[in-house]
C-alpha positions as CSV (number, residue, x, y, z in Angstrom):
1,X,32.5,9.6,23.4
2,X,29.1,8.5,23.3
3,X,27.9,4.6,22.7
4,X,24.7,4.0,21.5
5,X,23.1,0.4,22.8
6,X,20.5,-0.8,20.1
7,X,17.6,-2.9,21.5
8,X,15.0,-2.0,19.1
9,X,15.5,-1.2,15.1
10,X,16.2,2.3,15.4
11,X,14.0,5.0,13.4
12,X,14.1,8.1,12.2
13,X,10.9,9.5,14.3
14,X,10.9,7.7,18.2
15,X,8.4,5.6,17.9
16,X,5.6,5.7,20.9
17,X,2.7,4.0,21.1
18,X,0.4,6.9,22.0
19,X,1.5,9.3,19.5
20,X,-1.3,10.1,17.4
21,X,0.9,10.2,14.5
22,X,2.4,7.0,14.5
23,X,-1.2,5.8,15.7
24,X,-2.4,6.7,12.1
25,X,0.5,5.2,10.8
26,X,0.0,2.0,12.5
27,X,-4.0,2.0,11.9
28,X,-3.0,3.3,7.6
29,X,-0.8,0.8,7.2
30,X,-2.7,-2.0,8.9
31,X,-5.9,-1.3,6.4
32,X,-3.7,-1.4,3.2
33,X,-2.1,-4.3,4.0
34,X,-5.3,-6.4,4.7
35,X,-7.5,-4.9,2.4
36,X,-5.4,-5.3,-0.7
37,X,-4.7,-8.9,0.2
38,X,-8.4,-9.3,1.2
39,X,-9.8,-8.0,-2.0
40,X,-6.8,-9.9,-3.8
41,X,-7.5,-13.0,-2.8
42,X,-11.4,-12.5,-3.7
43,X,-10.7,-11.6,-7.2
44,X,-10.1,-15.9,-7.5
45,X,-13.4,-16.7,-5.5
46,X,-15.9,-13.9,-6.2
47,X,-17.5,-14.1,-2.9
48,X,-17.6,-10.0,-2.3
49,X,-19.0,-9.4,-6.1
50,X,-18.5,-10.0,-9.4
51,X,-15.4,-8.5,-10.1
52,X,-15.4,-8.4,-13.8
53,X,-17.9,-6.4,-14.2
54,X,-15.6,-3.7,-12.5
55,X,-13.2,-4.1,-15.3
56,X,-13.8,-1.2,-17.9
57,X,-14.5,-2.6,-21.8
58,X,-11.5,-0.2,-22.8
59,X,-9.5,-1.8,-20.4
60,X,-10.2,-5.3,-21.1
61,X,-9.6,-4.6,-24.8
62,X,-6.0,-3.5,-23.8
63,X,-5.0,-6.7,-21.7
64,X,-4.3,-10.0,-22.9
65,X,-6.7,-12.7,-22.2
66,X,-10.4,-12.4,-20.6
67,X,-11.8,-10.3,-17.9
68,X,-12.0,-13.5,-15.6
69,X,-7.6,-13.7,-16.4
70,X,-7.3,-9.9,-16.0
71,X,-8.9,-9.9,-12.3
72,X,-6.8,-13.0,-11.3
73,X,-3.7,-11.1,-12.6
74,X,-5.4,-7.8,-10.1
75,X,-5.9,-10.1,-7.5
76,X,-2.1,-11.1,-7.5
77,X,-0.9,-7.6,-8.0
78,X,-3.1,-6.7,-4.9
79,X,-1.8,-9.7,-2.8
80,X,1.9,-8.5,-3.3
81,X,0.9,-4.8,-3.1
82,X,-0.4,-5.5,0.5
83,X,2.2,-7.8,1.5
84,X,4.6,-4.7,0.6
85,X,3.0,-2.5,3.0
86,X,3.5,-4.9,5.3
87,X,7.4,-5.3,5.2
88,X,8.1,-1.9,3.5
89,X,5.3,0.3,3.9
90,X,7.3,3.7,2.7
91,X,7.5,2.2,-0.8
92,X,4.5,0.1,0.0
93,X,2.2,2.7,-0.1
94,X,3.4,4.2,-3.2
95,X,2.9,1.2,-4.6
96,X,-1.0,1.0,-3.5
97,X,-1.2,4.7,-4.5
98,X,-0.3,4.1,-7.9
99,X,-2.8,0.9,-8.5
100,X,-5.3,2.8,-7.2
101,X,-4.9,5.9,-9.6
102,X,-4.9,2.7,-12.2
103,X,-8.4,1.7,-10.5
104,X,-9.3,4.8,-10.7
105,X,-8.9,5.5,-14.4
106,X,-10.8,1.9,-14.7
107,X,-13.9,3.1,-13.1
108,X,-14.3,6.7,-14.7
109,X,-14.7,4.5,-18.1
110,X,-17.6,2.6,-16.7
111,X,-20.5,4.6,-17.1
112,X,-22.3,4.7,-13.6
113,X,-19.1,4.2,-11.7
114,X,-18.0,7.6,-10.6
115,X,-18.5,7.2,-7.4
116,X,-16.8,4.0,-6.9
117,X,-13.8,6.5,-8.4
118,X,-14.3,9.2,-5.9
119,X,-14.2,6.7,-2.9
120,X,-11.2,5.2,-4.5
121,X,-9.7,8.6,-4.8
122,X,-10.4,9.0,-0.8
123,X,-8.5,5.7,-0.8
124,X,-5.5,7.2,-3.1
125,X,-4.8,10.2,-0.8
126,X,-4.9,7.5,2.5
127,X,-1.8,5.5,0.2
128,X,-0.1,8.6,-0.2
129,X,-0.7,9.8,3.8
130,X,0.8,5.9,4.7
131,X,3.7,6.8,2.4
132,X,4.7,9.9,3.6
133,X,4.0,9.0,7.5
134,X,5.8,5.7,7.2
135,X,8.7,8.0,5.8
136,X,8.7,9.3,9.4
137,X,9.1,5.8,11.1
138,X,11.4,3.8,8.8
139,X,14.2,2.4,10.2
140,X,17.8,4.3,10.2
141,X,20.6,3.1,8.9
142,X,23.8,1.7,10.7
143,X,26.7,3.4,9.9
144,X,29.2,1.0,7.8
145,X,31.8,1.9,10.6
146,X,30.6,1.7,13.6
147,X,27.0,-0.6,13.5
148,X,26.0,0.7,16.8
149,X,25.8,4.4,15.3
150,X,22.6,5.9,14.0
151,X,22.6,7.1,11.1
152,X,20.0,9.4,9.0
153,X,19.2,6.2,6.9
154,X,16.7,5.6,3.8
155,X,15.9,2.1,4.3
């Protein structure tokens, strides 16, 4: 009989520090935690740009409100996006994928904007690379009868 002692939440991958995978993991979901939050907090101060300008006519005609109260709505939806990486970043980075594909839509109705969509794109497959390696590192599950087991977990 084996006993398992626990001094770290276990994972599904071991996790060690020089591993170039969990490296990029680390580095992925470092950048789309503060960038979203960066960016999100912005969207009530303006300092980077303008960000209603970024915000497609289509779009805007869609929304409730004005472009100013659809970009603080963005900037709050980017705030919790990036806090979810941070605590969950499995579900996390589908989460940022998804708003980007939203951005992304956004910007190939402003004329001009295309490339703003590919680089945004670039961003889109990073979100879906955080996802899929941060379903490599997520914690394992205890086993409801014996808490010291590992288990193949989905947390």
């Amino acid at each position: 009989m084996h006993t398992h002692t626990i001094t770290t939440a276990p994972t599904t991958r071991p996790v060690d520090r020089h591993d170039p995978t969990f490296q990029a993991f680390l580095l992925l979901r470092t950048v789309f935690t503060v960038a979203p939050v960066v960016f999100g907090l912005d969207k009530f101060f303006n300092v980077l740009t303008n960000w209603e300008h970024y915000l497609a006519p289509r779009i805007d005609d869609l929304v409730p409100g004005n472009a100013h109260q659809a970009m603080l709505v963005v900037g709050v939806v980017e705030i919790v996006a990036g806090l979810l990486v941070a605590v969950r970043p499995l579900i996390g980075g589908y989460v940022v994928a998804a708003w980007l594909a939203g951005i992304i839509v956004n910007m190939l109705l402003l004329p001009g904007f295309y490339d703003v969509a590919l680089r945004d794109f670039g961003l889109f497959i990073a979100a879906l690379a955080l996802a899929r390696l941060a379903s490599a590192f997520r914690p394992a599950r205890r086993s409801a009868n014996n808490p010291a087991e590992i288990g193949e977990g989905t947390r």
